[in-house]
N, C-alpha and C positions, 0 to 999 in steps of 0.2 A: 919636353919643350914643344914639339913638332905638333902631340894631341892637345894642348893646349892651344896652341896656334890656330888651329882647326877647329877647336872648339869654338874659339872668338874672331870665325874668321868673317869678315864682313860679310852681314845676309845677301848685299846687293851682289858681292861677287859671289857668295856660293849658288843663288839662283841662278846668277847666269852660265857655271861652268854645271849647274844639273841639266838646263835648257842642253846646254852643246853637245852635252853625252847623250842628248835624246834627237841630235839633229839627225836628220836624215835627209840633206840636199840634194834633188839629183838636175839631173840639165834634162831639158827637152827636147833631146835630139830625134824624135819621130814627128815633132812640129815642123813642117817643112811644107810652104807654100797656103792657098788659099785655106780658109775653114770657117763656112761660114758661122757659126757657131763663135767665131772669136768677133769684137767689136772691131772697127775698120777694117773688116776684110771682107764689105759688102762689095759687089761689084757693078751695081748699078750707079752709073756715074758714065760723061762721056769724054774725061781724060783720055789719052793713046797710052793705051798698054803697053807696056818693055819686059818687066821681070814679076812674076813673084814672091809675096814677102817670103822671108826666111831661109832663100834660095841661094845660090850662085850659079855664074855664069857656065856654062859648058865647057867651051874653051877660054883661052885665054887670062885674062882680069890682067897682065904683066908680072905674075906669080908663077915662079916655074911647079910648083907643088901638083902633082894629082889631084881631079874634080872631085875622090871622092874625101880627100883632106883637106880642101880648103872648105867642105860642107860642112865637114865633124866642127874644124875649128870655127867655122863663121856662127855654126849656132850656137854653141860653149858662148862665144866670143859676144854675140848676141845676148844670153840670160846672161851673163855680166852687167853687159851696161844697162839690160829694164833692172836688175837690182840694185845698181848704183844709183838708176834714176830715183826709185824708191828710198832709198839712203838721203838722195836728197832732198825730197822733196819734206821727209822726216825730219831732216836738218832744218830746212827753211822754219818749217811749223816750231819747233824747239828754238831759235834764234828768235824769231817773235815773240816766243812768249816768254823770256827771262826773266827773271824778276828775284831781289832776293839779296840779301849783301854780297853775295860772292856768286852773285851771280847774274844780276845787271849788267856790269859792264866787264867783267872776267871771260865769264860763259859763253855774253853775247856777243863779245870779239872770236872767242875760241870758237865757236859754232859758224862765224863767218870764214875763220879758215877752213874748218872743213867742208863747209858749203864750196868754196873755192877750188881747193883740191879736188871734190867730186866733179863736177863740173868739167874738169880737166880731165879726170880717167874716163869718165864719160865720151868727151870727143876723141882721144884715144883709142880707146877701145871701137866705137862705131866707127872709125877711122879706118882700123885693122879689117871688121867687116868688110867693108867698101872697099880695098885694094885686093881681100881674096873674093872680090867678083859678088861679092853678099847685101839684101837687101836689110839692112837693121831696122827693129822692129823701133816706129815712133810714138803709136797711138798709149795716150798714156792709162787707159785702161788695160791695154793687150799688154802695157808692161808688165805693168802690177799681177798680172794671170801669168806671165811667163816667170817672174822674179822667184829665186829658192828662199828670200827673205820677205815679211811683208809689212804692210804700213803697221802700226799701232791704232788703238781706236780714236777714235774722235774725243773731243775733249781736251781741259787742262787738267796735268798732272802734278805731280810735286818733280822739282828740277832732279832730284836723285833718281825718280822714273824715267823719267825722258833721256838721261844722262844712262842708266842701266839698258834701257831698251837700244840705245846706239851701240852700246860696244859690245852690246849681242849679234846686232848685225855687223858691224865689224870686225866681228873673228869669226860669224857664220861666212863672210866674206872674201876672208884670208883665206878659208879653209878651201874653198872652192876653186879659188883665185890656183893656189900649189895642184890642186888635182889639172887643174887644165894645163898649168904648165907641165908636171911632169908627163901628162899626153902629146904636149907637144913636143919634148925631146921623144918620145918614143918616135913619132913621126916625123922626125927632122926638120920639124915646123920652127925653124930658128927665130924667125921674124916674130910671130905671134910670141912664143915663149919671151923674149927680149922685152915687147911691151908691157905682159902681165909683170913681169919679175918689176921693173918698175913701177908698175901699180902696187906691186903687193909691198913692195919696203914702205911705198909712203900709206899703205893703209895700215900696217902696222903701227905706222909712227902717228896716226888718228888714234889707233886704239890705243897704244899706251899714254897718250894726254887724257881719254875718258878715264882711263884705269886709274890714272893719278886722281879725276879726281874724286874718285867714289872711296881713296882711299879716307881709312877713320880719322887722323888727322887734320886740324882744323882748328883758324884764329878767330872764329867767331864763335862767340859763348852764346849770342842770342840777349835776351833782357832780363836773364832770372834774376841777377845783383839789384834790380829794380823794388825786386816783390819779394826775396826771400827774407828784407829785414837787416843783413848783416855789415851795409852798408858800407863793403870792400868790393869794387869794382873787379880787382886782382884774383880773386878766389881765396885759394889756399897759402898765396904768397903771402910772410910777412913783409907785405909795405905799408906804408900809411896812407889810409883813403886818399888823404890831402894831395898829397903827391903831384905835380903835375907833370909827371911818367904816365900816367894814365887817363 
């Protein structure tokens, strides 16, 4: 039963758990401060300098934690939220373009909650930064070059694509999410640990609404009953065309 299963197991899901076995996320924790070489981190400009991107403060920030764990955490803490931003900015573009019977007005509600909820782990998380003394990276191209997940290309796809391509980033997501908290109990970083853990349940709970709906199940047959002649609406059911059940 089990090779079986496997045999017939949804392409969309098997591609995306062959992608995961090939994932190889890591953080950029040697990105730390100016480089020119990154986009917004020109420094010709005559704003009053204070901090450094990617940094934290020396002393201080009101976080009793050692300077050199509130760095580890604020950059971890940091390629989170430029790949959340990417996540949603992914979402946006896929909430646009819906289209589809089950997926106009299903999808494009569903795509609006998770647009919501990012948004949310989003100032969360650059939150968490900002209180361990850390500058959070804003420019949204130095996201997308910090992010361990990345956009998709340009263009419209079929909604199963755009729908496959999210809950790839959201279990490359999760997966990142548990490495950084199980470093932060190593370092008794309780605070930090506390906010991913609530990130990470409700990103879970993003990716098993994708996963449901990539599952093969499904009330829309499309318009074959139109054109193959047999002029039963119902398929294989014996009802009668007439019917008005149908």
């Amino acid at each position: 039963m089990n090779e079986q299963m496997n045999e017939h197991m949804n392409s969309d899901i098997a591609r995306i758990m062959t992608n995961m076995s090939n994932f190889q996320g890591e953080f950029n924790l040697t990105k730390s401060g100016f480089n020119p070489q990154m986009p917004g981190h020109q420094t010709n400009h005559h704003m009053i300098f204070r901090q450094q991107p990617r940094t934290v403060k020396q002393i201080g920030a009101g976080i009793g934690l050692p300077y050199e764990v509130r760095l580890e955490m604020a950059l971890m803490l940091d390629d989170h939220q430029c790949a959340l931003t990417v996540a949603l900015h992914q979402y946006n573009k896929h909430h646009w373009l819906s289209e589809g019977a089950e997926s106009f007005l299903s999808l494009h509600e569903l795509f609006d909650e998770h647009r919501d909820k990012t948004e949310k782990h989003i100032d969360m998380i650059g939150e968490r930064v900002a209180r361990l003394g850390g500058v959070p990276t804003a420019h949204p191209v130095t996201q997308h070059e910090l992010s361990y997940i990345k956009h998709e290309v340009e263009g419209r796809y079929t909604m199963r694509d755009f729908i496959r391509n999210d809950l790839e980033h959201e279990l490359k997501i999760q997966e990142m999410l548990r490495r950084t908290i199980a470093r932060a109990h190593n370092l008794q970083d309780w605070g930090t640990a506390e906010v991913l853990q609530d990130v990470l349940v409700d990103r879970e709970d993003l990716a098993y609404h994708l996963y449901s709906v990539l599952e093969d199940d499904t009330l829309v047959r499309g318009m074959i009953h139109l054109l193959d002649g047999s002029g039963d609406m119902a398929g294989d059911r014996p009802m009668n065309p007439n019917s008005k059940l149908q």
